[in-house]
Residue frames as a rotation matrix with the C-alpha (Angstrom) as fourth column:
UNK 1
0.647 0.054 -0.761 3.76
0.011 0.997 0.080 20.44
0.762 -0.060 0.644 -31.05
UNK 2
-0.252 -0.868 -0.429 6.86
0.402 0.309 -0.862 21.32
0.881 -0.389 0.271 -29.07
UNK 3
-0.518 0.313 0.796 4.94
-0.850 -0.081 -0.521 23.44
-0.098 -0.946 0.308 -26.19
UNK 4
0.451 0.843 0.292 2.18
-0.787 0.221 0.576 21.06
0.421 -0.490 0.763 -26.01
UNK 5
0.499 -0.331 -0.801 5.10
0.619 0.783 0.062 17.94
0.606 -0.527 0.596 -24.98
UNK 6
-0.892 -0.418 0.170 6.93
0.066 -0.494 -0.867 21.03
0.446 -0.762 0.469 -22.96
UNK 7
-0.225 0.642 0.733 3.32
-0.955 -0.294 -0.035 21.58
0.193 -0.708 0.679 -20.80
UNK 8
0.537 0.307 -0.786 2.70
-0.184 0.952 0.246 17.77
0.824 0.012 0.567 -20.98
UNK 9
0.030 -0.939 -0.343 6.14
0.290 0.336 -0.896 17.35
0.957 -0.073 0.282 -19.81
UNK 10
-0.838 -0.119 0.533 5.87
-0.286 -0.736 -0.614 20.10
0.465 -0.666 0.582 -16.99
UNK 11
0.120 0.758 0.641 2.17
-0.980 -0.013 0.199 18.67
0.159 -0.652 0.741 -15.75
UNK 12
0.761 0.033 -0.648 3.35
0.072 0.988 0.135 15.24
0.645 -0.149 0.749 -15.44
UNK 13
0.020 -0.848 -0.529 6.19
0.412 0.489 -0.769 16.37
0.911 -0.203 0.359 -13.19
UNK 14
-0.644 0.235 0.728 4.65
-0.604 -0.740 -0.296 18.73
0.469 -0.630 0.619 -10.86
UNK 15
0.566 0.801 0.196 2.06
-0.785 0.451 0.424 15.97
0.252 -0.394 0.884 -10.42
UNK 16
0.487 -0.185 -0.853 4.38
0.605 0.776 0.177 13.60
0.630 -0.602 0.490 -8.94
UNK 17
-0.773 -0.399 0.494 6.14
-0.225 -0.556 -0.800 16.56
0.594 -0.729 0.340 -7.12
UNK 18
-0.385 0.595 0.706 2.64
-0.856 -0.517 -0.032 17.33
0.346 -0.616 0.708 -5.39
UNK 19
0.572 0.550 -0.608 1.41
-0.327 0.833 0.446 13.76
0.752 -0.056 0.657 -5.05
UNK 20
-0.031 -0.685 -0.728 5.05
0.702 0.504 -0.503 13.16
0.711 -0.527 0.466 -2.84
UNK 21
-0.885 -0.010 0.465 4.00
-0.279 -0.789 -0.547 16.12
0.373 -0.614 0.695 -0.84
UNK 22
0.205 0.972 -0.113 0.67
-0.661 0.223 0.716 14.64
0.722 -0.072 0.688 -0.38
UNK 23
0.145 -0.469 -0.871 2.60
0.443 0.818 -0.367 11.40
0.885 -0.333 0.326 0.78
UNK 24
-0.717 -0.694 -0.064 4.73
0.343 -0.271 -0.899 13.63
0.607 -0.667 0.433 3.42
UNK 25
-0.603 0.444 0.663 1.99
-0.673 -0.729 -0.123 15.42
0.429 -0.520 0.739 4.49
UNK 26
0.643 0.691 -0.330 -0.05
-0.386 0.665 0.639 12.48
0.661 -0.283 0.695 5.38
UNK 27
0.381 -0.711 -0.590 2.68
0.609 0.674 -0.418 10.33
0.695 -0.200 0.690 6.89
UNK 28
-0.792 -0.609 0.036 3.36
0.225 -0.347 -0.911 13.56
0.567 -0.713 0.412 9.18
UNK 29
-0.210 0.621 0.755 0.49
-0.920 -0.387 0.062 14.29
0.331 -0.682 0.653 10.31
UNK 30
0.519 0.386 -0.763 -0.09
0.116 0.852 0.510 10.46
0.847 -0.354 0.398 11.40
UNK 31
-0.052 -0.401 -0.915 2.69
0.819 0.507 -0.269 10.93
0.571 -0.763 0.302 13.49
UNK 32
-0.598 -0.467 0.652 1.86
-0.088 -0.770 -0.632 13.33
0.797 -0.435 0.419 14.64
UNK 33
-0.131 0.966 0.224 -0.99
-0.816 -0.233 0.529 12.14
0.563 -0.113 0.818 16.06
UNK 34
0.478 -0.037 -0.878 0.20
0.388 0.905 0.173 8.94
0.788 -0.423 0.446 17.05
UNK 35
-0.577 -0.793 0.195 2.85
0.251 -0.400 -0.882 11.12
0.777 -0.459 0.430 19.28
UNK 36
-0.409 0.549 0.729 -0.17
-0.704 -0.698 0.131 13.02
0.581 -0.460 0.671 20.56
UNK 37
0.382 0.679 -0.627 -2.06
-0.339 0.734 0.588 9.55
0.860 -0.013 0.510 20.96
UNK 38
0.114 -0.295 -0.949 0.23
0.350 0.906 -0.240 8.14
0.930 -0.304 0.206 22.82
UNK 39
-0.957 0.016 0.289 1.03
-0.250 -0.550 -0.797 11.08
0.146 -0.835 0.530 25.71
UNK 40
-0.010 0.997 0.072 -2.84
-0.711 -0.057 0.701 10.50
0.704 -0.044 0.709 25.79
UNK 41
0.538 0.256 -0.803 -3.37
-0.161 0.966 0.200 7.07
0.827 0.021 0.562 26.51
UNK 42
-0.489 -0.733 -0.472 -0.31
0.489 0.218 -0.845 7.27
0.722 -0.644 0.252 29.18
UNK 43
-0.956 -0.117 0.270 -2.18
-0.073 -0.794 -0.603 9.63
0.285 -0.596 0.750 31.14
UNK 44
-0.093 0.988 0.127 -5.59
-0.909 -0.136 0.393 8.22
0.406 -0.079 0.911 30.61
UNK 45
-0.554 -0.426 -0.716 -4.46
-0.204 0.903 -0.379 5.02
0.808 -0.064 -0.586 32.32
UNK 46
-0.847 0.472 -0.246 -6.17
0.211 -0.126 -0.969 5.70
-0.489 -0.872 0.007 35.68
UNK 47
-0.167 0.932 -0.323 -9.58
-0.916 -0.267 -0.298 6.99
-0.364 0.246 0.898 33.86
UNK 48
-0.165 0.602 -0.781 -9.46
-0.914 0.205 0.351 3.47
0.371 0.772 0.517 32.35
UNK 49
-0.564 -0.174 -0.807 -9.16
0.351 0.834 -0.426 1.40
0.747 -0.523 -0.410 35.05
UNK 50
-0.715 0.389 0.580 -11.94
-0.664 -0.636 -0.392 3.51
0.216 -0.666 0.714 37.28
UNK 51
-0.783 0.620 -0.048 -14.22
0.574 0.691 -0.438 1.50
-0.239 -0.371 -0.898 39.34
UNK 52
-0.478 0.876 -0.060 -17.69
-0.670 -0.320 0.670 2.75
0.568 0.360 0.740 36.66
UNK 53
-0.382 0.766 -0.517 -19.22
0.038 0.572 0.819 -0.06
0.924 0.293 -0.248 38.00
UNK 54
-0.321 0.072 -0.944 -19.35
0.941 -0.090 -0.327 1.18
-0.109 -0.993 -0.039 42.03
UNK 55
-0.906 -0.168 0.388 -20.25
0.115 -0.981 -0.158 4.47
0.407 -0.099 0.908 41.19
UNK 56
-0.536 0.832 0.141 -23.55
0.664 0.518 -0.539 5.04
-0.522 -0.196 -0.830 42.64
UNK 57
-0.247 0.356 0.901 -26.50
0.890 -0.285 0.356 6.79
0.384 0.890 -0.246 40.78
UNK 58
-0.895 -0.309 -0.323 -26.98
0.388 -0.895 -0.221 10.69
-0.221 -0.323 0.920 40.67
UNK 59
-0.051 0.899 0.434 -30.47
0.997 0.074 -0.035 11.56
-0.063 0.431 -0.900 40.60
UNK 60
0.935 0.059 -0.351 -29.23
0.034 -0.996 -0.077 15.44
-0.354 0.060 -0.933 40.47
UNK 61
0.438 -0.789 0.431 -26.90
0.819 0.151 -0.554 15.38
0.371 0.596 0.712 37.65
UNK 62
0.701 -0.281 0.655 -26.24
-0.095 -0.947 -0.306 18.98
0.707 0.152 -0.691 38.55
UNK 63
0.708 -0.521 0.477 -23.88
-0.539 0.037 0.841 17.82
-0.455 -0.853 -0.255 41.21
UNK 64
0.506 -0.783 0.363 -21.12
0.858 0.500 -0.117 15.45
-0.090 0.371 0.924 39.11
UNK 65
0.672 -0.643 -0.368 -18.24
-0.615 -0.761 0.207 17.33
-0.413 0.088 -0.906 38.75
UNK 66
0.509 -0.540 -0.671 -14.92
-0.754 0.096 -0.650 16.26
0.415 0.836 -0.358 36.36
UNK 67
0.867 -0.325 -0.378 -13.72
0.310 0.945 -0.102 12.74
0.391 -0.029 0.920 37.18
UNK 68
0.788 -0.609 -0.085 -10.16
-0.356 -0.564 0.745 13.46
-0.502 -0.557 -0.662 39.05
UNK 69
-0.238 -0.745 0.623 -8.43
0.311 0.549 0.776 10.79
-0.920 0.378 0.101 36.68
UNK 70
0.336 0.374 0.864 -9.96
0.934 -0.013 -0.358 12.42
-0.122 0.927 -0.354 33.77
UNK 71
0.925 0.074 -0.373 -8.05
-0.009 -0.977 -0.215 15.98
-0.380 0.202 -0.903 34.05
UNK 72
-0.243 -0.954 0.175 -4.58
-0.002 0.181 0.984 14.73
-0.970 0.239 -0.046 32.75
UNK 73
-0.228 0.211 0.951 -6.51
0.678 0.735 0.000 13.97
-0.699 0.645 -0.310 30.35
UNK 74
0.505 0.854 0.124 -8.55
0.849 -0.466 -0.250 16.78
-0.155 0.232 -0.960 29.73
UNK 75
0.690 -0.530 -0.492 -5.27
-0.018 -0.693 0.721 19.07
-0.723 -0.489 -0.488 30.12
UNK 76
-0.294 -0.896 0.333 -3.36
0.008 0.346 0.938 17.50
-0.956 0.279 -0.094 27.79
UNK 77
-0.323 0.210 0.923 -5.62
0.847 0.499 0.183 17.45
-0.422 0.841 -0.339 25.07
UNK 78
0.884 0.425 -0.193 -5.98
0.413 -0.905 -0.101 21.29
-0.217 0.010 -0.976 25.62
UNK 79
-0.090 -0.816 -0.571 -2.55
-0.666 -0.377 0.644 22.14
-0.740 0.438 -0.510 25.10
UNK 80
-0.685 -0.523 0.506 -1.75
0.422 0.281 0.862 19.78
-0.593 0.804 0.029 22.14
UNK 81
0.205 0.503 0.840 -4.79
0.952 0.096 -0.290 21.55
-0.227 0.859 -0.459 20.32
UNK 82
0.845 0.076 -0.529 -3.75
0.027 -0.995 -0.101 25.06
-0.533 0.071 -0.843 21.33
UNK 83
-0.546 -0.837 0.042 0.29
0.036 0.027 0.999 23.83
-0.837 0.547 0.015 19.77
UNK 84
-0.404 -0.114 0.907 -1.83
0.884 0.205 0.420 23.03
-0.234 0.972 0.018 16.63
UNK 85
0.786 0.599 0.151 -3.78
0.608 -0.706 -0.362 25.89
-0.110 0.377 -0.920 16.61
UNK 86
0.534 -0.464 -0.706 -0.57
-0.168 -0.877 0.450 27.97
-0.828 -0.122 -0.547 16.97
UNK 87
-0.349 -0.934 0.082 2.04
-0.239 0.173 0.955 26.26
-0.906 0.314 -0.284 14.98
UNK 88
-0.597 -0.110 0.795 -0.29
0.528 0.692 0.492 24.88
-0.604 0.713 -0.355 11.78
UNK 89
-0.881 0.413 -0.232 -1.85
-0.446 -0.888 0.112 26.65
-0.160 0.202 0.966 9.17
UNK 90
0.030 0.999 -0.022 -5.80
-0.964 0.023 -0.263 26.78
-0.263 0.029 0.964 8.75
UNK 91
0.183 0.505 -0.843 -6.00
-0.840 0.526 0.132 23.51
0.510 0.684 0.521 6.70
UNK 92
-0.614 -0.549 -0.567 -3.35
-0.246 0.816 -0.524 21.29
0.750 -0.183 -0.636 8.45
UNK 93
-0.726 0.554 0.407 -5.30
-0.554 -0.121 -0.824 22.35
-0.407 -0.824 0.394 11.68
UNK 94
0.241 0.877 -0.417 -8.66
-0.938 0.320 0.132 20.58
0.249 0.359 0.899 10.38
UNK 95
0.162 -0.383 -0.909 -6.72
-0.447 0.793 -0.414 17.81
0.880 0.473 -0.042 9.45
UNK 96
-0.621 -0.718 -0.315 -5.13
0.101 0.326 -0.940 17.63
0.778 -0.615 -0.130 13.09
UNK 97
-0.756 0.386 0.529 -8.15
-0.654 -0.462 -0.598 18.33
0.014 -0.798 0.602 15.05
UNK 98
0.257 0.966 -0.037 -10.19
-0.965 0.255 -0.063 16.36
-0.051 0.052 0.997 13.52
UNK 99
0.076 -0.275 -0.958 -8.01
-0.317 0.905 -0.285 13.45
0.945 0.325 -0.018 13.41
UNK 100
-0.662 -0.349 -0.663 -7.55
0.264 0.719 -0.643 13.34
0.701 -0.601 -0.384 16.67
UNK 101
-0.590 0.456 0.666 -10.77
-0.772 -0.078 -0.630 13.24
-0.236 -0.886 0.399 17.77
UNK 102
0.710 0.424 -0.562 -11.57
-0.562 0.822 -0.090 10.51
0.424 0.380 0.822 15.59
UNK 103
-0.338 -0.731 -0.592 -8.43
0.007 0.627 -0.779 8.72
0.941 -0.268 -0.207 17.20
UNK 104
-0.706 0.296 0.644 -10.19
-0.656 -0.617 -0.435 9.67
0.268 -0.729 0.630 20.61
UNK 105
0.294 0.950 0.102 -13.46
-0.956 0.295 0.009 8.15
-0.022 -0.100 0.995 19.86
UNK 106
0.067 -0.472 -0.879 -11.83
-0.459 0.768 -0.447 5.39
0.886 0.433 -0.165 19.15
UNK 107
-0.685 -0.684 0.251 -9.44
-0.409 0.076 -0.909 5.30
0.602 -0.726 -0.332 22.29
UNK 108
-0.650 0.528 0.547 -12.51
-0.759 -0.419 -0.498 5.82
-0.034 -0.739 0.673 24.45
UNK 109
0.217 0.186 -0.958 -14.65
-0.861 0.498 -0.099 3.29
0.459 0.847 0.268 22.61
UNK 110
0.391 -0.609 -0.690 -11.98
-0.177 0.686 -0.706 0.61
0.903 0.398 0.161 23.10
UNK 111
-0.390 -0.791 -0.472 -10.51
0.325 0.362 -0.874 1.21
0.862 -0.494 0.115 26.07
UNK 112
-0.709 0.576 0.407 -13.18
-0.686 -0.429 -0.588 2.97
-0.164 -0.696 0.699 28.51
UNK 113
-0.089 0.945 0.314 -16.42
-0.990 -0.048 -0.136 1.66
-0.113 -0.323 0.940 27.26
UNK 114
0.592 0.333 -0.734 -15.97
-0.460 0.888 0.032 -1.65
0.662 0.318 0.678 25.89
UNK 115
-0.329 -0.870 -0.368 -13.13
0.125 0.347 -0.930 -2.58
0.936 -0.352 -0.005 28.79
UNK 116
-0.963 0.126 0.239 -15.34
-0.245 -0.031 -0.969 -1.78
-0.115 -0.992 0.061 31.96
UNK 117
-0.260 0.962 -0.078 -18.96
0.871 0.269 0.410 -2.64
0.416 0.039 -0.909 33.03
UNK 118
-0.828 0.057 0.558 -21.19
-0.090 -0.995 -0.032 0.33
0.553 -0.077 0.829 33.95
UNK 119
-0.364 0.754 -0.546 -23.71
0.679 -0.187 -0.710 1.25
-0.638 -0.629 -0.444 36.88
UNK 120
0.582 0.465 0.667 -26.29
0.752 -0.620 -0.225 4.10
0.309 0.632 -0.710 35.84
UNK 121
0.856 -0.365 -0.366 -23.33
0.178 -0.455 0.872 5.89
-0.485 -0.812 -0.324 37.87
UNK 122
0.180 -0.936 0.303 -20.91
0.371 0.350 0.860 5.16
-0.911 -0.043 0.410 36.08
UNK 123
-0.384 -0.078 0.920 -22.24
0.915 -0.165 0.368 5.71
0.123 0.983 0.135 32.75
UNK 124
0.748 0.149 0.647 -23.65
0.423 -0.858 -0.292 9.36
0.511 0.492 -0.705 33.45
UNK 125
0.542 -0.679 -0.495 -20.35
-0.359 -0.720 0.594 10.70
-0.760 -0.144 -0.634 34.96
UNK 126
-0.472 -0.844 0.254 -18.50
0.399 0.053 0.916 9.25
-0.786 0.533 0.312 31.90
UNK 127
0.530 0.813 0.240 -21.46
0.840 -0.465 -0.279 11.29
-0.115 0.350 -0.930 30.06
UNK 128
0.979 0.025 -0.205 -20.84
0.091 -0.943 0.321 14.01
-0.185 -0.333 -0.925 32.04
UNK 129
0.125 -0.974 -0.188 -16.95
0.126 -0.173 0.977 13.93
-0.984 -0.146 0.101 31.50
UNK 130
-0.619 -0.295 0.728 -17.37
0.761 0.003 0.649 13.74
-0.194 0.955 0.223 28.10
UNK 131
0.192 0.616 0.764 -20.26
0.860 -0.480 0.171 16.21
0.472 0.624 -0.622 26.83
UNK 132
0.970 0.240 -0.039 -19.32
0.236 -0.894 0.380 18.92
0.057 -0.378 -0.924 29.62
UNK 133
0.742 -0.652 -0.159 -15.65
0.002 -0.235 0.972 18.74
-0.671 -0.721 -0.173 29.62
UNK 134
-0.253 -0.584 0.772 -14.23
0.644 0.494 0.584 16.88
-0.722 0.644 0.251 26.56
UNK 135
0.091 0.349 0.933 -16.38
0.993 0.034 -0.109 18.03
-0.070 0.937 -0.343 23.81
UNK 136
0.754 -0.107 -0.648 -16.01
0.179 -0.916 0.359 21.84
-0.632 -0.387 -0.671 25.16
UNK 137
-0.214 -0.922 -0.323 -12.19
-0.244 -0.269 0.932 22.01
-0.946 0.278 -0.168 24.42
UNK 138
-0.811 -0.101 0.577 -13.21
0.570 0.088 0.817 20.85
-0.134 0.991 -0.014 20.34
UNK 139
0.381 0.769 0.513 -16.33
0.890 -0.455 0.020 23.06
0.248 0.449 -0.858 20.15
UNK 140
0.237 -0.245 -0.940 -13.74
0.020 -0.966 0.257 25.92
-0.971 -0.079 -0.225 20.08
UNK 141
-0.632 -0.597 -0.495 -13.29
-0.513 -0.156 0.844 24.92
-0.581 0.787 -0.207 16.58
UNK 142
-0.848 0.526 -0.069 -16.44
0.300 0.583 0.756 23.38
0.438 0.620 -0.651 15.28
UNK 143
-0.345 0.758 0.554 -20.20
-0.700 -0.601 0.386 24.16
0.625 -0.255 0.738 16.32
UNK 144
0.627 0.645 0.437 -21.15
-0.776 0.466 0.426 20.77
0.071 -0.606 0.792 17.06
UNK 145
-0.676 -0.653 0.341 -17.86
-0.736 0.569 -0.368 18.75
0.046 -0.500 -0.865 18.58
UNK 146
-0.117 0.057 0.992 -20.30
-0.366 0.925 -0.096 15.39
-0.923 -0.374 -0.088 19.36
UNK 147
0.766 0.437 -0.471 -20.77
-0.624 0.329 -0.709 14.74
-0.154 0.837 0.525 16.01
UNK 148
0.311 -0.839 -0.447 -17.18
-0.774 0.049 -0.631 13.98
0.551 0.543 -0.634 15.79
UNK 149
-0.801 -0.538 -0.263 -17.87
-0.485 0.840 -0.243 11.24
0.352 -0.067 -0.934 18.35
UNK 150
-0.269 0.616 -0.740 -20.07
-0.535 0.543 0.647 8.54
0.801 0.570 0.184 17.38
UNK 151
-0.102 0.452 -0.886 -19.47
-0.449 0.774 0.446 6.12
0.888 0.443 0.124 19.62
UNK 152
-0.955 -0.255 -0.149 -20.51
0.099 0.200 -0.975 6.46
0.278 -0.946 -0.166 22.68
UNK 153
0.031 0.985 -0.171 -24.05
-0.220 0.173 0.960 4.90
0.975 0.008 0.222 23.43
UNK 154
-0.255 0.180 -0.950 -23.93
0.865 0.482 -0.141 5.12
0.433 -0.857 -0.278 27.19
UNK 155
-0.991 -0.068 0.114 -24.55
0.063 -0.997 -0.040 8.64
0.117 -0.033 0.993 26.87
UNK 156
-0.020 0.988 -0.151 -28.75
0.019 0.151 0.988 7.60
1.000 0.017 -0.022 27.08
UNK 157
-0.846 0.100 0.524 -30.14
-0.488 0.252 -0.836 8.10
-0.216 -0.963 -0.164 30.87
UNK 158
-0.884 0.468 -0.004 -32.70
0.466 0.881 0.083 5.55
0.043 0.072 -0.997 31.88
UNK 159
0.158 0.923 0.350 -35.55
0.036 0.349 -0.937 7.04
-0.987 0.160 0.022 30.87
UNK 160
-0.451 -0.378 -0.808 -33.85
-0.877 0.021 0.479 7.18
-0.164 0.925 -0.341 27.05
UNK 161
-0.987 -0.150 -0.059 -33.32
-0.157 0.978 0.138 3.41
0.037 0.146 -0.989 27.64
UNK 162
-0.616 0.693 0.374 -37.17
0.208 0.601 -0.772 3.32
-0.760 -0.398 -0.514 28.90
UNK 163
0.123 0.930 -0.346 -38.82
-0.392 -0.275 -0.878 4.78
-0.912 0.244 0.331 26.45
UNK 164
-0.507 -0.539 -0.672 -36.61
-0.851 0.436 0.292 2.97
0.136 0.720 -0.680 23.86
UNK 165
-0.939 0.132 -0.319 -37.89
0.095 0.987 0.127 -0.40
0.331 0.089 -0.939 25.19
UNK 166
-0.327 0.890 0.317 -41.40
0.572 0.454 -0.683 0.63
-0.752 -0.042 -0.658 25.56
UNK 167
-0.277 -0.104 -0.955 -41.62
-0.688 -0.673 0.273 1.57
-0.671 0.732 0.115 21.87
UNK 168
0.779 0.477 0.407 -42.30
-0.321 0.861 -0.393 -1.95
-0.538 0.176 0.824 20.80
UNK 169
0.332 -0.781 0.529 -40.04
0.463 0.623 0.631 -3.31
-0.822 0.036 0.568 18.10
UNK 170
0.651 -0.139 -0.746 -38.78
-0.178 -0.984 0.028 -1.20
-0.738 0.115 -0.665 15.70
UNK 171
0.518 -0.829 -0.213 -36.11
0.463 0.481 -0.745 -2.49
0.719 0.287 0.632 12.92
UNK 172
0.559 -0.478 -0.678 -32.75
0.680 -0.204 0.705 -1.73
-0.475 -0.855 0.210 15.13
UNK 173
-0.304 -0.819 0.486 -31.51
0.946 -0.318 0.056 0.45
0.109 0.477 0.872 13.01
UNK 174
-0.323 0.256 0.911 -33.93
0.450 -0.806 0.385 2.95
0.833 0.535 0.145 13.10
UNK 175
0.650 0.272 -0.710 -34.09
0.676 0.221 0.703 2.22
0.348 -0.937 -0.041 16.84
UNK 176
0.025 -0.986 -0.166 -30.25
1.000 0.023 0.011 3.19
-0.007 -0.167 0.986 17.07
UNK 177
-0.313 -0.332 0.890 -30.57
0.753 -0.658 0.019 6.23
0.579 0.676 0.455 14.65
UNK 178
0.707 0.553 0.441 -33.36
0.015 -0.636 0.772 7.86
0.707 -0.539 -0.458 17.07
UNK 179
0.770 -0.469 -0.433 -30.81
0.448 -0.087 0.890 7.48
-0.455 -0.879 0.144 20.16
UNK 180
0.770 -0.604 -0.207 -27.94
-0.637 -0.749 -0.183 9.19
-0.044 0.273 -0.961 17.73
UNK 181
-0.095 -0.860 0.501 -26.35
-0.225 0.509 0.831 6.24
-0.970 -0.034 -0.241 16.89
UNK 182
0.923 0.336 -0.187 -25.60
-0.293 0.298 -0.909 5.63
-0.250 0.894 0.373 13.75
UNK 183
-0.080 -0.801 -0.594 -21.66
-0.917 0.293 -0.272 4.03
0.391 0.523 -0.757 13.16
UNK 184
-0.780 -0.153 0.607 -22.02
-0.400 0.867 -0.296 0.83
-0.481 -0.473 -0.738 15.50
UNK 185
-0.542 0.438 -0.717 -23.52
-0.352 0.656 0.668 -2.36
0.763 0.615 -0.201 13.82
UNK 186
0.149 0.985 0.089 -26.42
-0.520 0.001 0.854 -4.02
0.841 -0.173 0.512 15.86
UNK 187
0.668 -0.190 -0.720 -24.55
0.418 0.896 0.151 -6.75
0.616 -0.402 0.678 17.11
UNK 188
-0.293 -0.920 0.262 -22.03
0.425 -0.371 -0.826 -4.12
0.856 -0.130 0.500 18.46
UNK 189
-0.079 0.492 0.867 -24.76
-0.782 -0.571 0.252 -1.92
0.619 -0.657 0.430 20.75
UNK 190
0.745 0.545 -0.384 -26.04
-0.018 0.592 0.806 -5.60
0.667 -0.594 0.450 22.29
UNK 191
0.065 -0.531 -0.845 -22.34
0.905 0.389 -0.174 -5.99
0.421 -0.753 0.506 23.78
UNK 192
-0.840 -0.455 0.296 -22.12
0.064 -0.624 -0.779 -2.39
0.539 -0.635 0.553 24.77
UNK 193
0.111 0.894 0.435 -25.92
-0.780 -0.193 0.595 -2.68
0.616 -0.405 0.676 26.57
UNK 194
0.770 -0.069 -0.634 -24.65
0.439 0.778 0.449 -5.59
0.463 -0.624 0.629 28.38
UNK 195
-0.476 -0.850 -0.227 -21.65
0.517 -0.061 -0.854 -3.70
0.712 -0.524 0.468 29.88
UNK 196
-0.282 0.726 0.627 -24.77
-0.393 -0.683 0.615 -1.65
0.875 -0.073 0.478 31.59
UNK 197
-0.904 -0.425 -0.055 -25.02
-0.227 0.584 -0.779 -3.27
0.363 -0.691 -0.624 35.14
UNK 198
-0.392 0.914 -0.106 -28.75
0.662 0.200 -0.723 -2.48
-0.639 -0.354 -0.683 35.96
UNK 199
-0.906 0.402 0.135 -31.55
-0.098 -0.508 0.856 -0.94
0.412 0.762 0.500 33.78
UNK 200
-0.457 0.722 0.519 -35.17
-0.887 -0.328 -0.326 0.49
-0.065 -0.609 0.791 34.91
UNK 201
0.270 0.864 -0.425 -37.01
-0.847 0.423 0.322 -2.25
0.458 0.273 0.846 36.12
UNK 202
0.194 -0.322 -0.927 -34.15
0.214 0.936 -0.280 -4.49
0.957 -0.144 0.251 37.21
């Protein structure tokens, strides 16, 4: 009787030991990330205030080259993953990579895609900044780095968009899913297809 309330005793206090380590460990790594977030966001000022909608259209993608307001960016999020990669062990590192590219998608999201209108210019060099430049620097630590952002549906060139809309009608979900969308609610894509300045045909 007395061990089994001495092991009781002993697994009911270790489990609030580890549960308040759980606590800390969350609660730092937010800030850390917010820290990180924020150097971001200071530096990605200029990339979110680019004129997308003057860009004209590249019918030889193979010419775009990295946005000039988009290497602070791109510079900064390379060192703060190489600090985690040095300074955290294996697990935290997940934790810290992958949060902040979910804090990313977000950012980008919010403050790039839903905050400007887009030529077909515009939207494949913010493509091209993202799938050849961004996602790179996280697919040293994952195979497939876009997964980890959803939400960017301007990433479709216009014959995506055409054969999308000669397909007939589809439910819109299953419309979405085929383009690789699959977090944004219907009503969400219509406002980000209206930020789209011209589409084939217009």
């Amino acid at each position: 009787m007395e061990v089994g309330r001495l092991a009781s005793l002993e697994g009911s206090l270790f489990e609030g030991l580890l549960a308040l380590l759980d606590r800390l460990k969350g609660d730092m790594m937010g800030r850390l990330l917010e820290w990180t977030m924020r150097e971001i966001t200071e530096k990605a000022k200029p990339y979110c205030q680019d004129r997308w909608l003057s860009l004209p259209s590249q019918h030889d993608h193979s010419t775009l080259s990295l946005s000039s307001s988009a290497c602070p960016i791109m510079l900064c999020v390379r060192d703060r993953l190489l600090n985690f990669h040095q300074v955290l062990s294996l697990s935290l590192f997940q934790l810290a990579w992958q949060g902040l590219a979910e804090r990313l998608d977000n950012f980008l999201y919010q403050d790039v895609i839903l905050s400007n209108h887009f030529s077909d210019g515009g939207a494949a060099q913010l493509q091209f900044d993202m799938t050849r430049n961004l996602f790179p620097l996280f697919g040293h630590y994952c195979k497939r780095p876009e997964n980890f952002f959803k939400q960017n549906l301007l990433k479709k060139t216009e014959e995506d968009t055409r054969d999308w809309a000669d397909a007939g009608d589809p439910p819109p979900e299953s419309a979405l899913h085929e383009l690789g969308v699959y977090c944004l609610a219907s009503c969400d894509v219509l406002i980000l297809l209206n930020l789209r300045a011209s589409w084939p045909g217009q």
